[in-house]
Each structure stands twice: as structure tokens, then as C-alpha cells.
N, C-alpha and C positions, 0 to 999 in steps of 0.2 A: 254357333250352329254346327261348325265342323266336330266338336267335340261331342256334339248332341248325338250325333250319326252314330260313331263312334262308338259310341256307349251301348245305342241300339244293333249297330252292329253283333256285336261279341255276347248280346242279352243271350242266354238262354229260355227257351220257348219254355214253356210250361206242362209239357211232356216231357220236360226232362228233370223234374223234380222229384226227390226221393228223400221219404221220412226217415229219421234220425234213428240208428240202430238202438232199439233197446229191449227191454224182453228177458225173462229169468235165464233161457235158454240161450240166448245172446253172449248172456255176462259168464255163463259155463264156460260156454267154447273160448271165449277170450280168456278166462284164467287158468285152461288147460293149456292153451299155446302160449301165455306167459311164460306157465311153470315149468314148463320141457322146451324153453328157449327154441320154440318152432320159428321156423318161417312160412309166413303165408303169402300166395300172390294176391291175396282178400286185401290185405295193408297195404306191401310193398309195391302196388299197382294202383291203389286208389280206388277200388270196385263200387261202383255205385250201390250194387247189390247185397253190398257185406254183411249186413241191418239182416235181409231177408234169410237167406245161406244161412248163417250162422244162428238166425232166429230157430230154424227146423233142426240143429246141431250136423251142420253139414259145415265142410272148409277143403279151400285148396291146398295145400301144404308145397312149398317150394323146398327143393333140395339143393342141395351141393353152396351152400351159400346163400348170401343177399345182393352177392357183388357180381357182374356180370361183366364180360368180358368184351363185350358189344355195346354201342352206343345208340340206341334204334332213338331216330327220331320223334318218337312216340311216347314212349316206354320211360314209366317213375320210378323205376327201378335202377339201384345205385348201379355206374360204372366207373372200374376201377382195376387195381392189383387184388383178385380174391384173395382168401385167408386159404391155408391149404385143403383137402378133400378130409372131412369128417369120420372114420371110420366106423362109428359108432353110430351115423346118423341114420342107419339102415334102419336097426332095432328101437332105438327113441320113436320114428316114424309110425312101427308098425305098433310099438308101446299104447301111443299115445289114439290111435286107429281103434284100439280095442277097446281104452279106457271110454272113447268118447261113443263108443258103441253104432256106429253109421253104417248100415248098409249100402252105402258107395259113396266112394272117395276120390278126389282129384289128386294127381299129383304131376309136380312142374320142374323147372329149374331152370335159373339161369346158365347163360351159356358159358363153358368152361373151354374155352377156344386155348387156355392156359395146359390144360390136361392133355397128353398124351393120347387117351383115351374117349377124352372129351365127356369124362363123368360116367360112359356108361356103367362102366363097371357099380359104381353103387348105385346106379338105377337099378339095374339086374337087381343087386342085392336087395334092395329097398322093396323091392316087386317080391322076391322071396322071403321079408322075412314078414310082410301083411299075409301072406299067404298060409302062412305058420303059426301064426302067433290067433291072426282073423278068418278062416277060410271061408265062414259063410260072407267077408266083403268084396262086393264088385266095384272094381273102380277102370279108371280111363287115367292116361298116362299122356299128359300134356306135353310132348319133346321138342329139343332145337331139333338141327337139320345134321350137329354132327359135324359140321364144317364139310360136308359130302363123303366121310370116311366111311364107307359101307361095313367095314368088319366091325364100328361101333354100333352103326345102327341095328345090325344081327346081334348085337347082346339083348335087343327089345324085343327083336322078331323069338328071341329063344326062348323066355323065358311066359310069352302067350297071355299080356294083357288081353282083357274084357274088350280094350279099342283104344286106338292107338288115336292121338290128334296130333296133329301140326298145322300151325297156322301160317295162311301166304299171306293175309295182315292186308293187303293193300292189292291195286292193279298195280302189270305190268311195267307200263312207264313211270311210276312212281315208286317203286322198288328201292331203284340205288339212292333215293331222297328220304324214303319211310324209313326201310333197313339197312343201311348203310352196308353192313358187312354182309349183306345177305343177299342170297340171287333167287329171284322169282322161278327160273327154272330150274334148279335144284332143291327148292320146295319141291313142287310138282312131281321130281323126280323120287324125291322121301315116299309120297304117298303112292306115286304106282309101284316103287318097291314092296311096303308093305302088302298093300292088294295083293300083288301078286304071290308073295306069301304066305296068305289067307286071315290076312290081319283085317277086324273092323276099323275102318278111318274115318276121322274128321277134321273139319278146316275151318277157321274163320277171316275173316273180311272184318275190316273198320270202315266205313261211309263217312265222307265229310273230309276229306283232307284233297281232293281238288281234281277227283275221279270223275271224267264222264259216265253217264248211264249207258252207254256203249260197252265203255271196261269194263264195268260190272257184269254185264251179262257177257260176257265174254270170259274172264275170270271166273264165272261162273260153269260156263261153257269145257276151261280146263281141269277144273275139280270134277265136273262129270264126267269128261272121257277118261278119268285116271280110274274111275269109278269109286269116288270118296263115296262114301254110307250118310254123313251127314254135317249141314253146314249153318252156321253160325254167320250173324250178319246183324252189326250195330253202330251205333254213332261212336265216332273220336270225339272223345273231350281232351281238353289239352291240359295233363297235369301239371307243368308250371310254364310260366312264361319263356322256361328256355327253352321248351319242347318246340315242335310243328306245330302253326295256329289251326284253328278250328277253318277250314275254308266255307264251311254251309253246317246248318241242322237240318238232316234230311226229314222229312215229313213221315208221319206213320204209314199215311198212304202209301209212299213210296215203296218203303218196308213190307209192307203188303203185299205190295208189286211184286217184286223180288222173290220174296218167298212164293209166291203162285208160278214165277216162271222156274224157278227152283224145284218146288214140288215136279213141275211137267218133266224135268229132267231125270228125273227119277232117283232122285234125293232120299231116302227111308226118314232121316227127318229134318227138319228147319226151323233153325230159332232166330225168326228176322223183327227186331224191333229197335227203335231208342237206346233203351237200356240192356241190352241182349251184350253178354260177353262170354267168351268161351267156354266159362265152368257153366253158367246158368242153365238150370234144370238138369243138369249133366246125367243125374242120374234118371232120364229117360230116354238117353240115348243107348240103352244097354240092349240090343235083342238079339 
């Protein structure tokens, strides 16, 4: 009987199921990040979404590595000793950007807490060479936090992405448990820097790792008065068992919920559902 529980516990509901990627335009974009040894955070993350993304020939693309320097409790993404910074991985990026022809692209990285510089430097690059190579592409520029080093984070403010994201991932009190090396209010402080800037920002939230619905709107509450542009808000699934368990599947309703008190904040847009992850529909967040 106790097993029985068990089992129904950890069931995923039926809202959280997604058809198996396939599609001509599918099998493109995967034998294009094959053949120019990309990194995407579509694999290295697990994205439930990656079937659909990559059905329309859209992908996130991670830079500076696959190895991350952080150990987030969450996050399927390998941590370890990175391999050194790619120099080359600027131009492959913006290569492979043009070949796949997208009028907007995501782009991410793991944290390089390793680096001096903490990767900006070929972010900048990476930013300018889509620029050059792609001009008619809009994209959003997925960032860490930088370890709080402000002269890295103005390599991003210089170089005047479409919109900047960074994600607080979690509430408050569950910070030093979700992101271990990472502090909820030095996010916060990432995005009222860029604001103030004149950068467009976005944030996202995971639901379901053992948050009240008090935090939540209350974290919700700090992304508004930084004045983020727009917020993302989805379930944690827990990509292996060494990760953070799944605490709840929060209900669409819910989600609903949220996004309505969201929108009142004056949010320009909100992607609050289930399967909703940071890239998704990304490119509607562009105005």
C-alpha cells in the first residue's frame, strides 16, 4: 500500500505530457547543431518543448561550454572543470544562426565562475558577430548573474541586445537550496541594473519545488518593482533523481492565477503554464 502512494505520488498529471519530437524541420535543426558541435540548452536541460522549438526551426544555443561551474539543484546540465573558453565559438554561433535562417534566437551559457571575466567577453563577441554575419536576427540573451562583477555585466549592457533575461528560478527562502552558489538578491540586483540602462528584461520562476503561493507573488512583486518587461513561470520536473524532487504539480489553474496577477503588475508579457520555460515563444517577447 505504501508503495502504491508512492508511485501516485511522483505520477505526473496529464497536463504534463508532450508528443515526441519529430517533423522534417526537427531532424534540420538537429543535424545542423550536430554538425557545427553546438550546444543547446534544448538537450543539455531536458526541455520538454524541444519537439515543438525546433519543429518551427528555432533553438537555444549555449555558449562558453556544456560544463558549468555551479551546481544548481535543479539544473541537468553537466557540473564540473570546464574545457577552456572557445575562441572561435563566436563565429560558429553566428555561422550556424544564418545557415538555419531564424528570425530570433536564444542564446545562454553556462556559468563560468572559472573565467576572470566570467565569459563576457565572448558573449559581447558572440552578440557581434550574429550581428554581422545575421542583421536582420532578433534575439534575447539568456545570462548568469556574473558572480555580481558589474564590469562583466556592462559587456552586455554595451553591446545592446533585443532583451536581456535572467532568471531568479525560485523564491526567496529557497534560493541557497535551488541555487546553491547563487543569491536571490543579486539576481534582482542584475535586472534593476540593466533597467536602469535601458535594457529590455526578463525573469523566470520554476513552481513546484516547495514554494508558498505567498512567495510567489511576492517574487513576483520584486521582478515588478525592478521593472522586468516580462515573466516566465512553469513547473520543475526533476531531471534525475540526483536533482531537487518535484514538491507538487501545480495545477493550470493556478498558472492562470499567476499570470492574471502578473499581468495587473504591469508585466508587458507572461508565459505562465505547465510546460512554459524560459526560451518558449521567446520570440514574442521582442517589442
Amino acid at each position: 500500500m505504501e508503495l502504491i502512494k508512492e508511485i501516485e505520488k511522483i505520477k505526473k498529471p496529464d497536463w504534463l505530457r508532450v508528443k515526441l519530437p519529430t517533423g522534417e524541420n526537427y531532424i534540420k535543426v538537429r543535424g545542423i547543431v550536430s554538425k557545427h558541435k553546438l550546444n543547446t540548452i534544448c538537450e543539455s536541460g531536458n526541455c520538454p518543448n524541444m519537439g515543438e522549438c525546433w519543429g518551427v526551426g528555432t533553438a537555444t544555443f549555449m555558449i562558453l561550454g556544456n560544463i558549468c561551474t555551479r551546481s544548481c539543484g535543479f539544473c541537468a546540465v553537466a557540473t564540473g572543470k570546464p574545457n577552456p573558453a572557445d575562441w572561435d565559438e563566436p563565429k560558429r554561433i553566428a555561422e550556424s544562426v544564418k545557415l538555419m535562417n531564424v528570425k530570433h534566437c536564444v542564446i545562454t551559457s553556462v556559468d563560468r565562475d572559472d573565467l576572470k571575466d566570467g565569459g563576457s567577453i565572448i558573449w559581447a563577441e558572440t552578440i557581434k558577430e550574429i550581428r554581422a554575419i545575421s542583421p536582420e536576427t532578433k534575439f534575447e540573451c539568456l545570462i548568469p548573474d556574473f558572480a555580481g562583477k558589474w564590469d562583466n555585466l556592462q559587456r552586455i549592457i554595451d553591446v545592446k541586445p533585443d532583451i536581456v533575461s535572467h532568471n531568479i528560478e525560485t523564491v526567496r527562502r529557497l534560493t541557497a537550496q535551488v541555487r546553491i552558489q547563487a543569491k536571490y538578491d543579486r539576481s534582482i540586483e542584475v535586472l534593476k541594473r540593466l533597467d536602469e540602462a535601458g535594457v529590455k528584461t526578463k525573469s523566470g520562476i520554476m513552481l513546484g519545488l516547495g514554494e508558498t503561493e505567498q512567495e510567489i507573488l511576492e517574487t513576483i512583486d520584486d521582478l515588478a518593482f525592478v521593472k522586468c518587461d516580462v515573466i516566465t513561470m512553469g513547473q520543475y520536473l526533476q531531471p534525475t533523481p540526483k536533482h531537487l524532487p518535484v514538491d507538487r504539480f501545480v495545477h493550470p489553474d493556478d498558472f492562470k492565477k499567476y499570470k492574471d496577477y502578473a499581468l495587473n503588475k504591469g508585466f508587458k508579457f507572461v508565459e505562465s503554464g505547465p510546460l512554459v520555460r524560459s526560451s518558449y515563444h521567446a520570440e514574442k517577447h521582442i517589442f
